[in-house]
Structures are given as structure tokens and as C-alpha cells.
Biopython code that builds the backbone (N, CA, C, O; Angstrom):
import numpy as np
from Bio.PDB.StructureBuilder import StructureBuilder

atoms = [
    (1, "UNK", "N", (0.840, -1.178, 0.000)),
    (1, "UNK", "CA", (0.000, 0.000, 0.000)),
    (1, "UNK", "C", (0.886, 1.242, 0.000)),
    (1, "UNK", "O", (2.061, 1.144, 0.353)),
    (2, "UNK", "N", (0.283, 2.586, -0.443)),
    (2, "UNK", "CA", (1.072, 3.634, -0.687)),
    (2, "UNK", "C", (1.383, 4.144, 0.295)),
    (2, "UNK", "O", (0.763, 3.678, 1.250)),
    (3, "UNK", "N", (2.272, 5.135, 0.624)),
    (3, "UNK", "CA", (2.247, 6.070, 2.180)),
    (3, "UNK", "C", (1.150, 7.193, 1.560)),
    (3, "UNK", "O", (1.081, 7.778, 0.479)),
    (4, "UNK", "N", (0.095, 7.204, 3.131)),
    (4, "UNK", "CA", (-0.265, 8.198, 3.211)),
    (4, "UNK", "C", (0.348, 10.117, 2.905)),
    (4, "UNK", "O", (1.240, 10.792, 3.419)),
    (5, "UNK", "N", (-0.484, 10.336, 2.040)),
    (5, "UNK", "CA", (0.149, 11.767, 1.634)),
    (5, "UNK", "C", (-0.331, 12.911, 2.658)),
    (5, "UNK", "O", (-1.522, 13.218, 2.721)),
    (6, "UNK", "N", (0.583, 13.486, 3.404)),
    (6, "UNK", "CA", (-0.124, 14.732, 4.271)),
    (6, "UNK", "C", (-0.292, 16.146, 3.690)),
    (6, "UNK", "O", (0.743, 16.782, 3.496)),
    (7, "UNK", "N", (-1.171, 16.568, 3.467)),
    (7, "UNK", "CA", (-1.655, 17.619, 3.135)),
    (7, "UNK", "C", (-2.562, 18.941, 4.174)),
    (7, "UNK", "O", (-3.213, 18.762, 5.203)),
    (8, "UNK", "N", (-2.314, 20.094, 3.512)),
    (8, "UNK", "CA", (-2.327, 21.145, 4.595)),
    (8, "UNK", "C", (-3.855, 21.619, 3.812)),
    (8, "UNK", "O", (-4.060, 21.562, 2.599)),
    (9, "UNK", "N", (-4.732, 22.044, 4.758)),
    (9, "UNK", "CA", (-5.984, 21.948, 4.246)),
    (9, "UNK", "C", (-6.408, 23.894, 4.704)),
    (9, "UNK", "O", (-6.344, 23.965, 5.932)),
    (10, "UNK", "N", (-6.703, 25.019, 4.222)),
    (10, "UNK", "CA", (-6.975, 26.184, 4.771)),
    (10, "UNK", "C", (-8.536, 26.250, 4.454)),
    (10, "UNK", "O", (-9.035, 26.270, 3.330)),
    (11, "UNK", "N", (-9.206, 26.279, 5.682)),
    (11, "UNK", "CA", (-10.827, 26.537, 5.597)),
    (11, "UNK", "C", (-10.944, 28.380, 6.126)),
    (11, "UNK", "O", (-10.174, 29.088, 6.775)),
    (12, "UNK", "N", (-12.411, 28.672, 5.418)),
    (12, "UNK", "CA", (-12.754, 29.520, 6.286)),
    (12, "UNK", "C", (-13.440, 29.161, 7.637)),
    (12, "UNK", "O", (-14.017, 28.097, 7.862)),
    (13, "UNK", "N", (-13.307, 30.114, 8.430)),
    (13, "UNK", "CA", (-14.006, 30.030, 9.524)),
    (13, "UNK", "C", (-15.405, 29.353, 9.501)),
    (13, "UNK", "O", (-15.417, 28.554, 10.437)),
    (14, "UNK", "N", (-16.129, 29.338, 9.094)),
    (14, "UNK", "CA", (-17.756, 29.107, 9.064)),
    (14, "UNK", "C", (-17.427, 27.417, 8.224)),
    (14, "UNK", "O", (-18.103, 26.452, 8.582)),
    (15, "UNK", "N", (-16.349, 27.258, 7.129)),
    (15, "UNK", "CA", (-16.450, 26.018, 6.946)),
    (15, "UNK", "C", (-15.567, 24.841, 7.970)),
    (15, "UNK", "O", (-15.908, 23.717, 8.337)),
    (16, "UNK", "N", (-14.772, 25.339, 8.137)),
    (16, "UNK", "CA", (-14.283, 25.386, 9.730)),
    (16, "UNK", "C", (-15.118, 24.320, 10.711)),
    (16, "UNK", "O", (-14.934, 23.148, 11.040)),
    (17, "UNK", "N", (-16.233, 25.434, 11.039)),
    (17, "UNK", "CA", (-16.908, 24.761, 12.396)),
    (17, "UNK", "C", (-17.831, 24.043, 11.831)),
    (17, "UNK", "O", (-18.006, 22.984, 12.434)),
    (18, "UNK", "N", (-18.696, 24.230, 10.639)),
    (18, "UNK", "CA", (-19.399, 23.203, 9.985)),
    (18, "UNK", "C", (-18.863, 21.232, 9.914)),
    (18, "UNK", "O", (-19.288, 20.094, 10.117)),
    (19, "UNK", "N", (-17.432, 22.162, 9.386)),
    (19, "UNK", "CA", (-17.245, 20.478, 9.461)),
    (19, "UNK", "C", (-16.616, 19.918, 10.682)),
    (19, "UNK", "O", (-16.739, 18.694, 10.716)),
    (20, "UNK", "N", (-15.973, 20.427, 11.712)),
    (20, "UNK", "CA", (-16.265, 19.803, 13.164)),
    (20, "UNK", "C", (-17.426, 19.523, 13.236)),
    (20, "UNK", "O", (-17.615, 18.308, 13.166)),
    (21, "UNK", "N", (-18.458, 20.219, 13.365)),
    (21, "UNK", "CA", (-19.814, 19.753, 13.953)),
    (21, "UNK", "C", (-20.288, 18.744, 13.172)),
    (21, "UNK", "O", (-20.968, 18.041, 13.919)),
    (22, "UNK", "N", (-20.297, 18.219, 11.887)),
    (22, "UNK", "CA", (-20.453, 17.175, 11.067)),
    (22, "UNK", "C", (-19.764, 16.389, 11.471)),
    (22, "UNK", "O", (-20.121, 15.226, 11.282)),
    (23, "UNK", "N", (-18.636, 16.597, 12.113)),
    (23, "UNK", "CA", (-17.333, 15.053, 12.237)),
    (23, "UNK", "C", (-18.019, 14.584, 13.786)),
    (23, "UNK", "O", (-18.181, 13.369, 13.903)),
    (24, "UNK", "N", (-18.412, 15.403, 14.920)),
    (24, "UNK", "CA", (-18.686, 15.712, 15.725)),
    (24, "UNK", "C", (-19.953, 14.392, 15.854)),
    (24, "UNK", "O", (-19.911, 13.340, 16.492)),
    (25, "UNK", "N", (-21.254, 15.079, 14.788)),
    (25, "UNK", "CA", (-22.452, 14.521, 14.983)),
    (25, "UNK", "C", (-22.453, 12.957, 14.255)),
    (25, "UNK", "O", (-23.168, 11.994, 14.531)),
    (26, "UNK", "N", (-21.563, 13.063, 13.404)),
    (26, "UNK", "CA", (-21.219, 11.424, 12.547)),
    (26, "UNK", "C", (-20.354, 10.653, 13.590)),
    (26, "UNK", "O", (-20.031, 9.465, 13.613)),
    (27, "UNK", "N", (-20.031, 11.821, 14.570)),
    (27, "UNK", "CA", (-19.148, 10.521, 15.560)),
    (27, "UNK", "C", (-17.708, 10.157, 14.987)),
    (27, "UNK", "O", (-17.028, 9.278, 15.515)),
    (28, "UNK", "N", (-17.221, 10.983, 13.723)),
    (28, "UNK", "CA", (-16.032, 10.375, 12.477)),
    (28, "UNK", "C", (-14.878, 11.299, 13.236)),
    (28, "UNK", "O", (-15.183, 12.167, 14.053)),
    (29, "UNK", "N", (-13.760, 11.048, 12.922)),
    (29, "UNK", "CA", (-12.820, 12.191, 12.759)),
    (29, "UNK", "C", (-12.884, 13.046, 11.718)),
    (29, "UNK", "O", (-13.699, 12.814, 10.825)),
    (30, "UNK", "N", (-12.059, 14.156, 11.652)),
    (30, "UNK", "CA", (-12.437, 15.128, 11.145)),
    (30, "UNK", "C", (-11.851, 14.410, 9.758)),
    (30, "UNK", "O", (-12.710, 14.292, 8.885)),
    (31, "UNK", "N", (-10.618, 13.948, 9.441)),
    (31, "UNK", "CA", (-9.718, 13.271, 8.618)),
    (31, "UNK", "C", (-10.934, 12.649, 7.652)),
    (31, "UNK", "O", (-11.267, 12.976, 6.513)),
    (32, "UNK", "N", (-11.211, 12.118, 8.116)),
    (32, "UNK", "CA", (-12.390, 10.625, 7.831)),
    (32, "UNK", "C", (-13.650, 11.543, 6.858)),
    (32, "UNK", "O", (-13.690, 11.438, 5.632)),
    (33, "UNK", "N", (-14.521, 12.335, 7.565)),
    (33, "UNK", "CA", (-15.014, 13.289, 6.871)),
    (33, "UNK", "C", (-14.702, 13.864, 6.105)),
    (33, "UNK", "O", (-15.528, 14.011, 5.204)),
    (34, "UNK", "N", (-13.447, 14.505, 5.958)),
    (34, "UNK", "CA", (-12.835, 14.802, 4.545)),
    (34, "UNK", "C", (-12.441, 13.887, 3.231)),
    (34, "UNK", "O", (-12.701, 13.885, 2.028)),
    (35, "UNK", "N", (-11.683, 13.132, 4.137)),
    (35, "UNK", "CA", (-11.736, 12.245, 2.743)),
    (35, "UNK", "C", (-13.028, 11.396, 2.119)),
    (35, "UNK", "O", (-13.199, 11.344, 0.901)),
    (36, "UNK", "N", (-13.905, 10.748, 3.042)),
    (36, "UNK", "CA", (-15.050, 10.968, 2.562)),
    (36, "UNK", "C", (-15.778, 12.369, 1.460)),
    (36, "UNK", "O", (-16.251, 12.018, 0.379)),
    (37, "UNK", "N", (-15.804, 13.755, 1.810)),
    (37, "UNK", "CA", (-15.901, 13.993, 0.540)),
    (37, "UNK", "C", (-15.062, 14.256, -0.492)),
    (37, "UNK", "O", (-15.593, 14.490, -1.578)),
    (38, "UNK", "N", (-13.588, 14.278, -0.398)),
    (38, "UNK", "CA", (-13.181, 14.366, -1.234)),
    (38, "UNK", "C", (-12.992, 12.868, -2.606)),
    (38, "UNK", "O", (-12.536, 12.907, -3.749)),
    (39, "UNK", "N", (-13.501, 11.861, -1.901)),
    (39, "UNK", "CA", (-14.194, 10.968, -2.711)),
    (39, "UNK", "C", (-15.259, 10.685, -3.194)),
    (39, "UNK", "O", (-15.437, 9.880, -4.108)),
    (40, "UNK", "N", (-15.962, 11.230, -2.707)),
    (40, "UNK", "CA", (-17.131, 11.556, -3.501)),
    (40, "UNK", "C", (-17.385, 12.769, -4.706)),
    (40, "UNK", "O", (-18.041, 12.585, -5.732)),
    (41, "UNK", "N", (-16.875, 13.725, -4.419)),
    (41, "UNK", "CA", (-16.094, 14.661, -4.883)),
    (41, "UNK", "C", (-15.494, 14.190, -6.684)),
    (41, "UNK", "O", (-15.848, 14.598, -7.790)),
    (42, "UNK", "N", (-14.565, 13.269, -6.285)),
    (42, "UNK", "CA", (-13.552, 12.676, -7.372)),
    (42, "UNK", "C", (-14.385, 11.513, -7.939)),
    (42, "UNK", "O", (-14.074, 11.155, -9.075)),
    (43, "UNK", "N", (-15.161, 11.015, -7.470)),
    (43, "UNK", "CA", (-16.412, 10.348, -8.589)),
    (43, "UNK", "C", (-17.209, 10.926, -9.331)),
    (43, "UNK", "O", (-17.459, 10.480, -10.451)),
    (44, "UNK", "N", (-17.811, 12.120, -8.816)),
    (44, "UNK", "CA", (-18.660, 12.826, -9.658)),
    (44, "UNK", "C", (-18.136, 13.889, -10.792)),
    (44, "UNK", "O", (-18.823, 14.445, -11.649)),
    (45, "UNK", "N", (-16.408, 14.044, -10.506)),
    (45, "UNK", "CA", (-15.944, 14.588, -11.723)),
    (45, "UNK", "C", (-15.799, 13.465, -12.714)),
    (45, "UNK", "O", (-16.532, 13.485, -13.703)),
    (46, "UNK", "N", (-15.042, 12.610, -12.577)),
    (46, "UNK", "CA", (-15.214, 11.279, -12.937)),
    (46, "UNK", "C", (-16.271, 10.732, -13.687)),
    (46, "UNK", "O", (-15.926, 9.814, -14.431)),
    (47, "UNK", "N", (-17.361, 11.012, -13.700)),
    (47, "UNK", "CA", (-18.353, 10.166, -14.340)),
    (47, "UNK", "C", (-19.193, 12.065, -14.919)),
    (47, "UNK", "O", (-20.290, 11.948, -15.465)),
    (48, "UNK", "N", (-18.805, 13.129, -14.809)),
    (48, "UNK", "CA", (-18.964, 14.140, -15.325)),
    (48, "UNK", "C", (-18.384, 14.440, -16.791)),
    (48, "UNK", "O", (-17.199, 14.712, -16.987)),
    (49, "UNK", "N", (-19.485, 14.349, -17.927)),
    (49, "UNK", "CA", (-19.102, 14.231, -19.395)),
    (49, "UNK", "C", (-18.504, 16.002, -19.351)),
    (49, "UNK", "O", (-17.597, 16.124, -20.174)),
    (50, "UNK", "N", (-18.583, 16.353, -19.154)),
    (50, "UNK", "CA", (-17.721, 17.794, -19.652)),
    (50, "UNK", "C", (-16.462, 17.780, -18.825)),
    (50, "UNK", "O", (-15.485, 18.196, -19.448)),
    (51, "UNK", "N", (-16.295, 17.510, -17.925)),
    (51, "UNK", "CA", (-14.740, 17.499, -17.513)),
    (51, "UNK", "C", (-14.094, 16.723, -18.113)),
    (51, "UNK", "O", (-13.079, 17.135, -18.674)),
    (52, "UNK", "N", (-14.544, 15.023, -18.221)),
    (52, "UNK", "CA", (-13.781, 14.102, -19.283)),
    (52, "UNK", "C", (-13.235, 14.702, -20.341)),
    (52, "UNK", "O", (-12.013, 14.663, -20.487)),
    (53, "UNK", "N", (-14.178, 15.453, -21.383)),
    (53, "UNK", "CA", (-14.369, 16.028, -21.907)),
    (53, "UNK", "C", (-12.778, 16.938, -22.316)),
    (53, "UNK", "O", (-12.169, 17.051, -23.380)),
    (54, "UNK", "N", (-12.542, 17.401, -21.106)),
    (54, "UNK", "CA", (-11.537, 18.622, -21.002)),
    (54, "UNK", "C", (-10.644, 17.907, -20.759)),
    (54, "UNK", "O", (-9.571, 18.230, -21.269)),
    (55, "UNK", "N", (-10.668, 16.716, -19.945)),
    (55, "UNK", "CA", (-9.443, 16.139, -19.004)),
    (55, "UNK", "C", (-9.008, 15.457, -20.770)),
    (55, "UNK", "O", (-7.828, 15.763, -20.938)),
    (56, "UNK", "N", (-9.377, 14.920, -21.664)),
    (56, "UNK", "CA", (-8.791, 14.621, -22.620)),
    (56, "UNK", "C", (-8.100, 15.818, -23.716)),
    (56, "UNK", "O", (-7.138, 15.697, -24.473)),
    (57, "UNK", "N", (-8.943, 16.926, -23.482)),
    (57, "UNK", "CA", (-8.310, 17.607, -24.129)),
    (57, "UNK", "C", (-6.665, 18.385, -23.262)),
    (57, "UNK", "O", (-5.506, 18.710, -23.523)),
    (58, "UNK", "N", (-7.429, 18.345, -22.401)),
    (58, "UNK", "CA", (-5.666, 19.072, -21.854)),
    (58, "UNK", "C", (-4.709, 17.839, -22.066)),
    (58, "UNK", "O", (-3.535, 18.079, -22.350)),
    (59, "UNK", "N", (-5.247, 16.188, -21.916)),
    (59, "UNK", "CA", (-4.309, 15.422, -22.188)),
    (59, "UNK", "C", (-3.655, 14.928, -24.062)),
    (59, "UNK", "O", (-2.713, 14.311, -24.559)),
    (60, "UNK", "N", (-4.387, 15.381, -24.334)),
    (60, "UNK", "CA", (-4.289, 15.496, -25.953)),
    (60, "UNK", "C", (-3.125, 17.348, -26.435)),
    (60, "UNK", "O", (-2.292, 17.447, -27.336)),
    (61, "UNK", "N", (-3.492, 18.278, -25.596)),
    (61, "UNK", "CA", (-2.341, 19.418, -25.199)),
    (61, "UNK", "C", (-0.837, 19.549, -24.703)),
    (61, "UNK", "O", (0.073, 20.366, -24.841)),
    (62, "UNK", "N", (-1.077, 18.049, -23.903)),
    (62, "UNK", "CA", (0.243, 17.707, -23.463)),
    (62, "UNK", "C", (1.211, 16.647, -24.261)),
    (62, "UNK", "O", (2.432, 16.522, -24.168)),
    (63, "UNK", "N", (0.519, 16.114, -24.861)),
    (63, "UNK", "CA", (1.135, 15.124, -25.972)),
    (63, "UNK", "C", (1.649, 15.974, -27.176)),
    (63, "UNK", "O", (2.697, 16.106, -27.808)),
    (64, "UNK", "N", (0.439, 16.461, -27.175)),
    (64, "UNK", "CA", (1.168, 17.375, -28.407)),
    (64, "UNK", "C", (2.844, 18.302, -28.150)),
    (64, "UNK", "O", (3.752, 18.564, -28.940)),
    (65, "UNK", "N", (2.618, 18.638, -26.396)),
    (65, "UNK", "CA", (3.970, 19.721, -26.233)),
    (65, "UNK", "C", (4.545, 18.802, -26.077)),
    (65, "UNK", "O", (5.693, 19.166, -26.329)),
    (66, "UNK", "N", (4.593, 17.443, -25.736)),
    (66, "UNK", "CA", (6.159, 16.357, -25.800)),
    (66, "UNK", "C", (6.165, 16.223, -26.888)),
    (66, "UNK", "O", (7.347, 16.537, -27.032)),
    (67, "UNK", "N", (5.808, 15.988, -27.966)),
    (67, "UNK", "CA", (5.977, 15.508, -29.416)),
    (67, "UNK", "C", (6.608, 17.077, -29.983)),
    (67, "UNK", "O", (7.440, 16.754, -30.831)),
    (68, "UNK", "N", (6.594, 17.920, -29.933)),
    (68, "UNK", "CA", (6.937, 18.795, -30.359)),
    (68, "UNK", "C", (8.397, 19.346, -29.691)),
    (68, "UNK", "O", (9.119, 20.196, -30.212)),
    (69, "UNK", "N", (8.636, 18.692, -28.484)),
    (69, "UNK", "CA", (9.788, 18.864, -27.830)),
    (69, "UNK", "C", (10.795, 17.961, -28.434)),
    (69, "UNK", "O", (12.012, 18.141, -28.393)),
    (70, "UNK", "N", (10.080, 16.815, -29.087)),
    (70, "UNK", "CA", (11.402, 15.625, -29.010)),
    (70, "UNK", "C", (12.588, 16.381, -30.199)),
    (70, "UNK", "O", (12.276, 17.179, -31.083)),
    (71, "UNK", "N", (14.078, 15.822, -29.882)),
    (71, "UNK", "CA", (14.432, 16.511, -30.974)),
    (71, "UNK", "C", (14.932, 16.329, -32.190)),
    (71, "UNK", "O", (15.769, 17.017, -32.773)),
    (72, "UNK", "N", (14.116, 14.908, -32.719)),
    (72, "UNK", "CA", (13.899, 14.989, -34.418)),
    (72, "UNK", "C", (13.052, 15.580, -35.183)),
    (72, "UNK", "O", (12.805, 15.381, -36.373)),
    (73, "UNK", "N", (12.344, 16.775, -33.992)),
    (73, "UNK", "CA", (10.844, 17.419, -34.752)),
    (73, "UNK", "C", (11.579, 18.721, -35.307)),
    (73, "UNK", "O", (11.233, 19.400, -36.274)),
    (74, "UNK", "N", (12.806, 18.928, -34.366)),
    (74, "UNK", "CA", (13.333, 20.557, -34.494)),
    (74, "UNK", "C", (14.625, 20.330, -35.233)),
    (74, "UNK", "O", (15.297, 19.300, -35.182)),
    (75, "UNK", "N", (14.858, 21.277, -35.839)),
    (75, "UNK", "CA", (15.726, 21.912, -37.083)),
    (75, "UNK", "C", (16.831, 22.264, -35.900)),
    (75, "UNK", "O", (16.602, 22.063, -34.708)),
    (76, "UNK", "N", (18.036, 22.807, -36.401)),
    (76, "UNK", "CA", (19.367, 22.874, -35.836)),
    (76, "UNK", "C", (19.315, 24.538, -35.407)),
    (76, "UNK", "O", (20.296, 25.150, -34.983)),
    (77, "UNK", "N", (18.614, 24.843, -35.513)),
    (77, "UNK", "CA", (18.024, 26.225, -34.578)),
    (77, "UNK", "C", (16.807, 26.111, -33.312)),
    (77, "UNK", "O", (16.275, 26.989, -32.632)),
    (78, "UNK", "N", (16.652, 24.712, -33.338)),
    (78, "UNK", "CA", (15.567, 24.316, -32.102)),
    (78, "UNK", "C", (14.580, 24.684, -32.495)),
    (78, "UNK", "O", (13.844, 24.735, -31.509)),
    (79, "UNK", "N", (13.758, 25.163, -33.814)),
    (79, "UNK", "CA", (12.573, 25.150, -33.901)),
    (79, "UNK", "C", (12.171, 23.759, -34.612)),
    (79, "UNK", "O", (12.908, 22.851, -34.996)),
    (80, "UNK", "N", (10.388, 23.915, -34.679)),
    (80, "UNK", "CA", (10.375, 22.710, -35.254)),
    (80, "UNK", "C", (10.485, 23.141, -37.235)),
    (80, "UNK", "O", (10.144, 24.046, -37.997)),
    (81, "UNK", "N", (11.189, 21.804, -37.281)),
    (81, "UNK", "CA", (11.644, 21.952, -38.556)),
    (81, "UNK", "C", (10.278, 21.724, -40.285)),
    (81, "UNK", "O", (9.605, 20.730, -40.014)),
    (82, "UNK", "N", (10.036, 22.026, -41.028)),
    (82, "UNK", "CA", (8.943, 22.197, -41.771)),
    (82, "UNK", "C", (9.581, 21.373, -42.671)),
    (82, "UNK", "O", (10.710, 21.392, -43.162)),
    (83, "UNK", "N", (8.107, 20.243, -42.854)),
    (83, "UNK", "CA", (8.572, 19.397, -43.894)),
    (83, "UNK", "C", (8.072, 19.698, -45.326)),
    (83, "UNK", "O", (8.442, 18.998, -46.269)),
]
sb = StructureBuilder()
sb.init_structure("model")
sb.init_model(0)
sb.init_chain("A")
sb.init_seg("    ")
for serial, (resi, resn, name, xyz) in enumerate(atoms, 1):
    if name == "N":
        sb.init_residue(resn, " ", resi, " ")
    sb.init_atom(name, np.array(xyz, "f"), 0.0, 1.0, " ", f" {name:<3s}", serial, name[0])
structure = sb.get_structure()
């Protein structure tokens, strides 16, 4: 299993005491409650057709800037070279 990743979390005040009092009344730790929604959270982008949507296009953006980096694309001035 992976190591746990620690992360620094900044609430406002009002979201703050909301979610004590939620961790509070569920009886959970506060930890537990969070990651609870932040999984729920990461399913519903997940199964959300317009982010897919995007998440392929920025990944189709990034292929393109490695392919354009490699350097049989660029000419002996580092641009890319025109065939």
C-alpha cells in the first residue's frame, strides 16, 4: 500500500466549524469526513461528461507539447523543422 500523503488543508471560519460539527455529529474524525468527501467529490468529476471532456483535451495538449519537444521534430536552430 502507498504512504499516506499529508496535506495542509486552509478553511474559512464558518467552513471550519461546519465540518467539526459534522465530524462531531457522525461521531467520524475530522480526517475521515474529509476524505469521505473528497471521494465523492472525485467520482462525480469522474463520471462528469464535460470534464472528461476537457481532461482529454488538456491530455491530448500535453502530448502534443512532448511531441513537439522531441528533438527529431526541431531543425538545428531548435525550432520545429517544416517538412
Amino acid at each position: 500500500m502507498k504512504p499516506v500523503k499529508a496535506m495542509t488543508l486552509r478553511l474559512e471560519p464558518d467552513q471550519a466549524e461546519a465540518l467539526e460539527t459534522i465530524a462531531r455529529v457522525d461521531d467520524l474524525p475530522i480526517v475521515e469526513v474529509v476524505r469521505a468527501a473528497i471521494s465523492e467529490h472525485i467520482d462525480a468529476r469522474r463520471s462528469d461528461s464535460d470534464f472528461r471532456r476537457n481532461l482529454r483535451d488538456q491530455l491530448e495538449r500535453a502530448e502534443q507539447l512532448l511531441d513537439e519537444s522531441k528533438p527529431e521534430a526541431k531543425g538545428r536552430n531548435g525550432r520545429k523543422s517544416r517538412a
